[in-house]
C-alpha positions as YAML, in Angstrom:
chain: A
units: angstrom
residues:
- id: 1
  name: UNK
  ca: [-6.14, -29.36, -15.62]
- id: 2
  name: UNK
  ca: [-7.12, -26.12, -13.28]
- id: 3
  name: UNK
  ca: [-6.36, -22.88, -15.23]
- id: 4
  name: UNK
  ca: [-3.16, -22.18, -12.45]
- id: 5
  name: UNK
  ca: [-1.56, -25.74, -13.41]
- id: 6
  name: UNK
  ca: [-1.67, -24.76, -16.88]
- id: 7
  name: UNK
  ca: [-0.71, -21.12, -16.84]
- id: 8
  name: UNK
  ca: [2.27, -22.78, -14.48]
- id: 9
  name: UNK
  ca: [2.86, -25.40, -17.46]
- id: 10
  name: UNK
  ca: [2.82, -22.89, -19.93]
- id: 11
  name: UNK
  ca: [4.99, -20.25, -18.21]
- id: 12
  name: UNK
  ca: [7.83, -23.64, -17.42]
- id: 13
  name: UNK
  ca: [7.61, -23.98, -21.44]
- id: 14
  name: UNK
  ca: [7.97, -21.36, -22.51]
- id: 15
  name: UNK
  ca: [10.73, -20.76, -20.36]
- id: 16
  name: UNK
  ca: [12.76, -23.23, -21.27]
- id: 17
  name: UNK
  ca: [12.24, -22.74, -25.35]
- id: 18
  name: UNK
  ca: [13.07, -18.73, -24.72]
- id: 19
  name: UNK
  ca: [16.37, -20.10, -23.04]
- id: 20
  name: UNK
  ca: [17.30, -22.68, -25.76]
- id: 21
  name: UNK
  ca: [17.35, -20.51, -28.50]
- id: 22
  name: UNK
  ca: [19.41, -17.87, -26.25]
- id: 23
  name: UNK
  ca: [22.12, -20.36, -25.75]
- id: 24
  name: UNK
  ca: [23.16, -19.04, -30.09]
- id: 25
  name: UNK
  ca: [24.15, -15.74, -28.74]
- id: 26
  name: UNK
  ca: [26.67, -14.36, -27.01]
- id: 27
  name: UNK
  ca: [26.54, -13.41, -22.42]
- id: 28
  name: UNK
  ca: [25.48, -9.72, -23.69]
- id: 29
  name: UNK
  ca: [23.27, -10.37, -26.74]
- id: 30
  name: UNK
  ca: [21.30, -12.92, -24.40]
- id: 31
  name: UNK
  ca: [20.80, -9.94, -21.73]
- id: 32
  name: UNK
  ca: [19.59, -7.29, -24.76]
- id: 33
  name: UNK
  ca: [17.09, -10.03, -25.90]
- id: 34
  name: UNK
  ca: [15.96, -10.33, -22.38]
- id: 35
  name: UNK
  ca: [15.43, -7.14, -22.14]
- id: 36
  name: UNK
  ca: [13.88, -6.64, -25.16]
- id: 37
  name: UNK
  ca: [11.23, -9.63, -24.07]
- id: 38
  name: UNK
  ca: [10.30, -8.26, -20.57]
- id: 39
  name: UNK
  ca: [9.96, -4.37, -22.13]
- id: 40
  name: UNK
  ca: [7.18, -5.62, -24.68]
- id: 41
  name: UNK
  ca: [5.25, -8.28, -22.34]
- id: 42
  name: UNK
  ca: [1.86, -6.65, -21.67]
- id: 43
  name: UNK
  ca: [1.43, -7.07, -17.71]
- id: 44
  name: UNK
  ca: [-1.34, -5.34, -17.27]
- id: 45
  name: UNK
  ca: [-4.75, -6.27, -15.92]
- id: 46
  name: UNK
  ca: [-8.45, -4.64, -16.02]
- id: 47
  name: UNK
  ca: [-10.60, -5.54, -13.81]
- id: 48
  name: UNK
  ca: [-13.99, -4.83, -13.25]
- id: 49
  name: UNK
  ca: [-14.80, -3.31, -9.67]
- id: 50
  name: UNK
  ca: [-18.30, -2.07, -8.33]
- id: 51
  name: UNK
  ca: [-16.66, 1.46, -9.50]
- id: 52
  name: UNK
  ca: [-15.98, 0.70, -13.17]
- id: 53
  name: UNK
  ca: [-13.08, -0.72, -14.46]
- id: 54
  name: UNK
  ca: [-9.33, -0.70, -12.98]
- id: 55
  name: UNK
  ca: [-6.20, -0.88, -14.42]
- id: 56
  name: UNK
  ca: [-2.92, -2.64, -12.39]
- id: 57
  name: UNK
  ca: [0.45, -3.45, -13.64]
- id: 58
  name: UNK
  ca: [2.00, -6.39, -12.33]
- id: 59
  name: UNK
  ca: [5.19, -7.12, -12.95]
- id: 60
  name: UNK
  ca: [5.76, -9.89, -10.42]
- id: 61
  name: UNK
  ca: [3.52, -13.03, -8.53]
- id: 62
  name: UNK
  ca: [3.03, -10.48, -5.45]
- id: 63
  name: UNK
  ca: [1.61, -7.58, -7.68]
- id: 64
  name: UNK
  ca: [-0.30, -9.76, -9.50]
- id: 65
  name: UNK
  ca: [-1.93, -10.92, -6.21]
- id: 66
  name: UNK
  ca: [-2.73, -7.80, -4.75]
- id: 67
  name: UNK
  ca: [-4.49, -6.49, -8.47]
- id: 68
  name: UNK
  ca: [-7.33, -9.18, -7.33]
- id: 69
  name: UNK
  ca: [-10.21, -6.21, -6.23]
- id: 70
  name: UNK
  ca: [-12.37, -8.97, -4.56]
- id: 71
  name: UNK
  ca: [-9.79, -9.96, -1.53]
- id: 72
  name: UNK
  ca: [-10.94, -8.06, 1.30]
- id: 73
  name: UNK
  ca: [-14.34, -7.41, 0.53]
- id: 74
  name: UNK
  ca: [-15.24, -5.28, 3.69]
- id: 75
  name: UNK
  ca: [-12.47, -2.32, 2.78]
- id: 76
  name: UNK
  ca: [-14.23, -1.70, -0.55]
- id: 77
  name: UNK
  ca: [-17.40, -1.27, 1.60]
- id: 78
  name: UNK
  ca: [-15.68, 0.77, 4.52]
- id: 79
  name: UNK
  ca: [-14.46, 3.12, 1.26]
- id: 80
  name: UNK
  ca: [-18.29, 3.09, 0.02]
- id: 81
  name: UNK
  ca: [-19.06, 5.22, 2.95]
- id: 82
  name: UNK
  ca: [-17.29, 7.91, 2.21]
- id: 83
  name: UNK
  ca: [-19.41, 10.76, 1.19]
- id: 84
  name: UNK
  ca: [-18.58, 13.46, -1.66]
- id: 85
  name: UNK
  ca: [-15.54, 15.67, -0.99]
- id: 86
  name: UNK
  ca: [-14.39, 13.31, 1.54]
- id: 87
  name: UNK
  ca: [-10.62, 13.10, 1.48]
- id: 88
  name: UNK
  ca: [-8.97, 9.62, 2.17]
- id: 89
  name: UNK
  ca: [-4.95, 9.18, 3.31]
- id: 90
  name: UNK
  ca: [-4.01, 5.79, 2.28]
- id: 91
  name: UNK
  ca: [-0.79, 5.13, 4.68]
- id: 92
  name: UNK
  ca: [0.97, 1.81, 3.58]
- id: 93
  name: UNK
  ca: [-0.72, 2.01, 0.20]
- id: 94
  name: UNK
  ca: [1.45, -0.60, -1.52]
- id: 95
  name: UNK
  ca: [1.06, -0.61, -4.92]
- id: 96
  name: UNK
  ca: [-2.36, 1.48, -4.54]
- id: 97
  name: UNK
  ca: [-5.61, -0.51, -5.26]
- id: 98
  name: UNK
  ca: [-7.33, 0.98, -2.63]
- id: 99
  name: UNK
  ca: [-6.01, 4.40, -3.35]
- id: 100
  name: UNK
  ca: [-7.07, 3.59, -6.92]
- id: 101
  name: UNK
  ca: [-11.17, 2.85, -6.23]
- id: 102
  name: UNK
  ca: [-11.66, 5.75, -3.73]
- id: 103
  name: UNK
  ca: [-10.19, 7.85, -6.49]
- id: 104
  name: UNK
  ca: [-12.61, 6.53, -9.04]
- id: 105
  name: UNK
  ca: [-15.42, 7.17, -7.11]
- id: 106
  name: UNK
  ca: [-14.37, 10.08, -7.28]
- id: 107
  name: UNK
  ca: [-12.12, 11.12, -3.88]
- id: 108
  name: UNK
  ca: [-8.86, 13.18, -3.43]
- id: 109
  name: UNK
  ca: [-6.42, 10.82, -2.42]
- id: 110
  name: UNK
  ca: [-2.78, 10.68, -0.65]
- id: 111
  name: UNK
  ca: [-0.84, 7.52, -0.78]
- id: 112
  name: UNK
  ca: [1.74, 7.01, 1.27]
- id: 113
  name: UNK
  ca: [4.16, 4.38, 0.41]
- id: 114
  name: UNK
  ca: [8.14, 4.19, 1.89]
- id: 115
  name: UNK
  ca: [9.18, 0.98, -0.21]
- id: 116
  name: UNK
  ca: [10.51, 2.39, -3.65]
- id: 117
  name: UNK
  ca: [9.90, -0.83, -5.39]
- id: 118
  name: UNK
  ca: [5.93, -0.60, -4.35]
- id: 119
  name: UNK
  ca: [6.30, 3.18, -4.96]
- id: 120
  name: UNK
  ca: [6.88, 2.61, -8.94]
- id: 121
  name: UNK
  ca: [4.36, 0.43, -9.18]
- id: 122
  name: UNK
  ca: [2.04, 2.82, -7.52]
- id: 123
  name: UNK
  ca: [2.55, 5.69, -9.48]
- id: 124
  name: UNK
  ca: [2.32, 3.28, -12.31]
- id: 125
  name: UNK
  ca: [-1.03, 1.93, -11.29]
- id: 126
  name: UNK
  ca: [-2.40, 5.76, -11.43]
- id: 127
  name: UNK
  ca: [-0.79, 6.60, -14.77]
- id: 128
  name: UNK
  ca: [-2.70, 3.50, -16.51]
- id: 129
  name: UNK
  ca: [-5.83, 4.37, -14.85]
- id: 130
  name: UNK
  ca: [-5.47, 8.42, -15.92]
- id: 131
  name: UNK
  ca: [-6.08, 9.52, -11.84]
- id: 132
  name: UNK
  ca: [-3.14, 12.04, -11.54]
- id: 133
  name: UNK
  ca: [-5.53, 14.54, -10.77]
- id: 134
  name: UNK
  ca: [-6.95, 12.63, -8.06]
- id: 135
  name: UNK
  ca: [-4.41, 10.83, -5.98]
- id: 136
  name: UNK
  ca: [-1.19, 12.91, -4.64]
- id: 137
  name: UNK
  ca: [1.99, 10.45, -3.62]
- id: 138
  name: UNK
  ca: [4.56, 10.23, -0.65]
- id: 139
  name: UNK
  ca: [7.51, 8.01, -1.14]
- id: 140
  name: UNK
  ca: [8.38, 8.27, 2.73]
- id: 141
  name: UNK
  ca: [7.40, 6.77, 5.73]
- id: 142
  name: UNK
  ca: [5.13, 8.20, 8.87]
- id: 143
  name: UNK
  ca: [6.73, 7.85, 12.61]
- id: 144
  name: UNK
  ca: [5.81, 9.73, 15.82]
- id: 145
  name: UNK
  ca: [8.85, 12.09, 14.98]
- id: 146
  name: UNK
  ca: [10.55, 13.20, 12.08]
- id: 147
  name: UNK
  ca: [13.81, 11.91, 12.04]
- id: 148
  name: UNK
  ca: [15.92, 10.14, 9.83]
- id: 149
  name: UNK
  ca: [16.04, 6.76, 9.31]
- id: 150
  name: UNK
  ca: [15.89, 3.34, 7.57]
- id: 151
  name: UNK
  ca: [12.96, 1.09, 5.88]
- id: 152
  name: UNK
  ca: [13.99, -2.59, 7.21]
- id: 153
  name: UNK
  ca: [12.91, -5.15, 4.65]
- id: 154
  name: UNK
  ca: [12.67, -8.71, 4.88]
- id: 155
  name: UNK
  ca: [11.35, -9.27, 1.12]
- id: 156
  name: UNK
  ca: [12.48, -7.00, -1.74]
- id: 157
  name: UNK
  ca: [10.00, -8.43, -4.28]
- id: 158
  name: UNK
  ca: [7.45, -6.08, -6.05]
- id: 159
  name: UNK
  ca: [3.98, -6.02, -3.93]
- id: 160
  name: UNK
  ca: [5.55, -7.51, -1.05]
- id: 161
  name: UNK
  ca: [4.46, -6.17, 3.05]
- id: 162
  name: UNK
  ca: [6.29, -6.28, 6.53]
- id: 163
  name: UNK
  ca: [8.65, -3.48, 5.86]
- id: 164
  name: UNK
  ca: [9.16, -1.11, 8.60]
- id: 165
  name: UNK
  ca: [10.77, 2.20, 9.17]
- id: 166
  name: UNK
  ca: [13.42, 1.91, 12.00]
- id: 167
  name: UNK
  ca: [16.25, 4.57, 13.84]
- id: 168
  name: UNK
  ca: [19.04, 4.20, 12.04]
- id: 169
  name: UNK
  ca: [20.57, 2.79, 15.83]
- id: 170
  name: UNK
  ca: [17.49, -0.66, 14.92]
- id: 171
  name: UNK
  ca: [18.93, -3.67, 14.70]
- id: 172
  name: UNK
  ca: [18.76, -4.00, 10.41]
- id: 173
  name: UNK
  ca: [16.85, -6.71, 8.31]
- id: 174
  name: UNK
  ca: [17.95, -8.41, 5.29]
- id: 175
  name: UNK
  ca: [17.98, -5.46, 3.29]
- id: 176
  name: UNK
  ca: [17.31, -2.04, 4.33]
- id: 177
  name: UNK
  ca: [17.26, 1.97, 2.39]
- id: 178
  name: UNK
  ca: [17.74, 4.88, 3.91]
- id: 179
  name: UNK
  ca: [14.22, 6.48, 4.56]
- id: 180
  name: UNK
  ca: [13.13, 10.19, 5.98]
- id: 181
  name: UNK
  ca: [9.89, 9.45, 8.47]
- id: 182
  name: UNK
  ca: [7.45, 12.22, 9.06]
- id: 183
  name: UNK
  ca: [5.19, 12.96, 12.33]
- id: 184
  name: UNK
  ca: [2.26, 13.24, 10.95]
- id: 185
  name: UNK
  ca: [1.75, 16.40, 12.74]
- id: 186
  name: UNK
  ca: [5.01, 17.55, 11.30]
- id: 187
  name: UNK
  ca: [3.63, 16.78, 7.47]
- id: 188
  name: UNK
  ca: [0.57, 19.27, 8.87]
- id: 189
  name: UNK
  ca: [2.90, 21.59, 10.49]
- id: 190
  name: UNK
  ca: [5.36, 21.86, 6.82]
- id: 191
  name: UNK
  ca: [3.57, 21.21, 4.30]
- id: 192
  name: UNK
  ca: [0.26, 22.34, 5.07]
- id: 193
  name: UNK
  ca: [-1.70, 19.05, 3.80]
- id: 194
  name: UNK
  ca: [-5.35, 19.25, 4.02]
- id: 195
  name: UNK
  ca: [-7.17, 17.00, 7.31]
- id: 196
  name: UNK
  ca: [-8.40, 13.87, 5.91]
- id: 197
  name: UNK
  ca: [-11.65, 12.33, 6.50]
- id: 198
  name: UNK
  ca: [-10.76, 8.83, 6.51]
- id: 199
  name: UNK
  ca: [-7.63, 6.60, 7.09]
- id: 200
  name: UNK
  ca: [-6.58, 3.94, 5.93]
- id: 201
  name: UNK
  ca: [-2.86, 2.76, 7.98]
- id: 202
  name: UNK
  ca: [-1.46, -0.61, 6.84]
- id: 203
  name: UNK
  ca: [2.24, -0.24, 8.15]
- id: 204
  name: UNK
  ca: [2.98, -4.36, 9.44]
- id: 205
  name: UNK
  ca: [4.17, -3.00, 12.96]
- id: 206
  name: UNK
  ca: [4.57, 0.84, 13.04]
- id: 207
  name: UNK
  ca: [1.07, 1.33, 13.47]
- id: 208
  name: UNK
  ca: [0.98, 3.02, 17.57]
- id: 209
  name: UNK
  ca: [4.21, 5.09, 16.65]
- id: 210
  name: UNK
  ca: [1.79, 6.76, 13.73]
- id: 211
  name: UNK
  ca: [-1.14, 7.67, 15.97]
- id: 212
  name: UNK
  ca: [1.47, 8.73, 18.74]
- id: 213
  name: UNK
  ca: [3.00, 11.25, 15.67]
- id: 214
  name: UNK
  ca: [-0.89, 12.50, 15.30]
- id: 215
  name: UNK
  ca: [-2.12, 14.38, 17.79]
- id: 216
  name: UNK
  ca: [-3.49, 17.46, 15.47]
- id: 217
  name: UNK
  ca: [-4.94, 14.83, 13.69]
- id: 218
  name: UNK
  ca: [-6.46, 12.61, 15.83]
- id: 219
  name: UNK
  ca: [-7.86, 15.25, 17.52]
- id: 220
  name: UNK
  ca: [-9.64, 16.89, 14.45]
- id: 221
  name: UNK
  ca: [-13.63, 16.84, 13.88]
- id: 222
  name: UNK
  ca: [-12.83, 16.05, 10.54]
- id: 223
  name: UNK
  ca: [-11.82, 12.86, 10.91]
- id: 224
  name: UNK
  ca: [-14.84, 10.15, 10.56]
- id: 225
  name: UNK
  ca: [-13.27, 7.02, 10.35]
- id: 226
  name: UNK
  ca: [-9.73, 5.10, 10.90]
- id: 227
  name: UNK
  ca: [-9.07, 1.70, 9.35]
- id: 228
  name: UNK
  ca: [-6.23, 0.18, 10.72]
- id: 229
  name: UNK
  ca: [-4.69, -3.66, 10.31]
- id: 230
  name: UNK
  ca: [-3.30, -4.46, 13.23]
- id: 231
  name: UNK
  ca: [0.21, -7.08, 12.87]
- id: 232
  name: UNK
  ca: [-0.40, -10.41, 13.41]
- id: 233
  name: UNK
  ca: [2.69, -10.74, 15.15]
- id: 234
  name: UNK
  ca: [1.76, -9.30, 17.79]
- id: 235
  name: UNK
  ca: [-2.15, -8.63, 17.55]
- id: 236
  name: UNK
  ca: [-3.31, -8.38, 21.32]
- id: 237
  name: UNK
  ca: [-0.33, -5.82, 22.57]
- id: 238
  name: UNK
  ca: [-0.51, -3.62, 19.53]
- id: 239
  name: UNK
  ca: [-4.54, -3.67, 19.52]
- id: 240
  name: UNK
  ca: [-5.15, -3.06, 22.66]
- id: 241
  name: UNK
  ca: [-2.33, 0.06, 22.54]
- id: 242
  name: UNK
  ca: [-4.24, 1.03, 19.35]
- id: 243
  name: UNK
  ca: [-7.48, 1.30, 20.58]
- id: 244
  name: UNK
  ca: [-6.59, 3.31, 23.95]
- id: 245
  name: UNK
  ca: [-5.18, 5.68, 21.77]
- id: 246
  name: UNK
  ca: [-8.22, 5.87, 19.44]
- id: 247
  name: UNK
  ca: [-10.53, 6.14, 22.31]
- id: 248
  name: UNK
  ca: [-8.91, 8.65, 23.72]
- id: 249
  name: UNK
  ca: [-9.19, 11.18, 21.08]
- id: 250
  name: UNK
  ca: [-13.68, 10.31, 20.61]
- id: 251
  name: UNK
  ca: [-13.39, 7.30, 18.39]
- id: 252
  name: UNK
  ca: [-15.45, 3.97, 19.06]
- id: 253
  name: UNK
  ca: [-14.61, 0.45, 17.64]
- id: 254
  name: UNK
  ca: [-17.03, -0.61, 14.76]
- id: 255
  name: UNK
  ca: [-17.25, -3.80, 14.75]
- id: 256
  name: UNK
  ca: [-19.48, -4.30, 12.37]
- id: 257
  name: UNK
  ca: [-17.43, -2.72, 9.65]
- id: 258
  name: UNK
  ca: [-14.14, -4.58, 10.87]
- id: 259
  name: UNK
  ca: [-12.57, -7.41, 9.38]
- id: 260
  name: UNK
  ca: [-10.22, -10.07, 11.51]
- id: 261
  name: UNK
  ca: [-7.32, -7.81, 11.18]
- id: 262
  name: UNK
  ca: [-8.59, -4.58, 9.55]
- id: 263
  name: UNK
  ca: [-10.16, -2.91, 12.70]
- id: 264
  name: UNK
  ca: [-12.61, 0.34, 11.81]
- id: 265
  name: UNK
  ca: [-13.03, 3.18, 14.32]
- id: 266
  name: UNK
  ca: [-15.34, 5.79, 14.20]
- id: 267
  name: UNK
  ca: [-15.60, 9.69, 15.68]
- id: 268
  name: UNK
  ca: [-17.98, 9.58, 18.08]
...
């Protein structure tokens, strides 16, 4: 039996013993002893990246997927070229594992991340691995204007993608929460953020709206390099409207560096 089958088995038998012996105590009693279960299960995981070790907490499937620091292999080495005191803005960090190895190589990070469910699991991720110091959080969403609005999500589930921020006016989703989005020339204009050297936008749809809020920084000699995924839903529209923007402000498509959906650009 593959180690998945039987984690699977195990997890189905214990299930159903935990819910046998709940079945002697009363509707509330059951719920307290749940809750006392799920607040002592260690979900944690360590793993071992080219940077040291890595705490993640993952408390659902999706979480626990996205703690696995081997998946896209060529964004660990696009974050590898960063050089020291380079400053990294990780927009649509999820619940923060790349956020979390530019940080331990030792980078000033800020994480952008609208969905409050990813949010807590973010600022979880950077208790566990002691990186306050190094990684500054945004629980709001980047537009091209500030405005308010709504995240439209079609999966609430912790470590889940494909939410988007929307006018409140957007047709809505399965579940949406009211949401403030930022120009990111706006977040530059009030709050006086420091220019970032790299980018990293992961946003499942919102990603021309971003660079069309970012004209300060797009236009900065500080910025080296832009990773951007590009939605597969609509890859040839959105990339090609993505890159005319990008070359317009000196940056060149490396295609060396760039994955089947993760493109990398580069200042010129």
């Amino acid at each position: 039996m593959r180690r998945p089958e039987l984690a699977k088995w195990i997890y189905k038998f214990n299930f159903l013993m935990v819910n046998a012996a709940l079945k002697l105590l009363s509707k509330r009693s059951k719920l307290y002893s749940k809750v006392l279960l799920a607040e002592n299960l260690d979900l944690n995981w360590e793993a071992e990246t080219r940077r040291g070790k890595l705490k993640t907490y993952c408390p659902g499937v999706r979480a626990y997927s996205r703690s696995d620091f081997l998946k896209e292999s060529k964004t660990y080495d696009w974050l590898e070229t960063m050089e020291d005191g380079d400053t990294l803005w990780d927009v649509g960090a999820c619940v923060g594992v790349y956020s979390l190895y530019a940080a331990k190589k030792g980078h000033c990070v800020f994480a952008f991340e609208p969905a409050s469910f990813n949010y807590f699991v973010l600022c979880e991720n950077i208790r566990l691995n002691d990186l306050g110091d190094k990684i500054t959080t945004f629980n709001l969403a980047l537009n091209n204007k500030t405005e308010l609005g709504e995240l439209s999500m079609e999966d609430t589930s912790i470590g889940s993608a494909y939410n988007s921020f929307i006018s409140s006016e957007s047709h809505k989703s399965k579940f949406s929460e009211s949401m403030i989005g930022y120009s990111i020339d706006d977040i530059f204009r009030v709050f006086k953020l420091p220019i970032p050297n790299y980018i990293k936008i992961d946003v499942d749809g919102n990603e021309v709206k971003i660079l069309e809020g970012a004209e300060k920084l797009l236009s900065s000699h500080k910025v080296k390099s832009i990773q951007i995924e590009v939605d597969d839903t609509n890859v040839r529209s959105t990339r090609k409207a993505v890159s005319e923007i990008l070359e317009s402000y000196g940056f060149h498509f490396s295609e060396k560096e760039s994955a089947t959906l993760n493109k990398v650009y580069r200042k010129k």
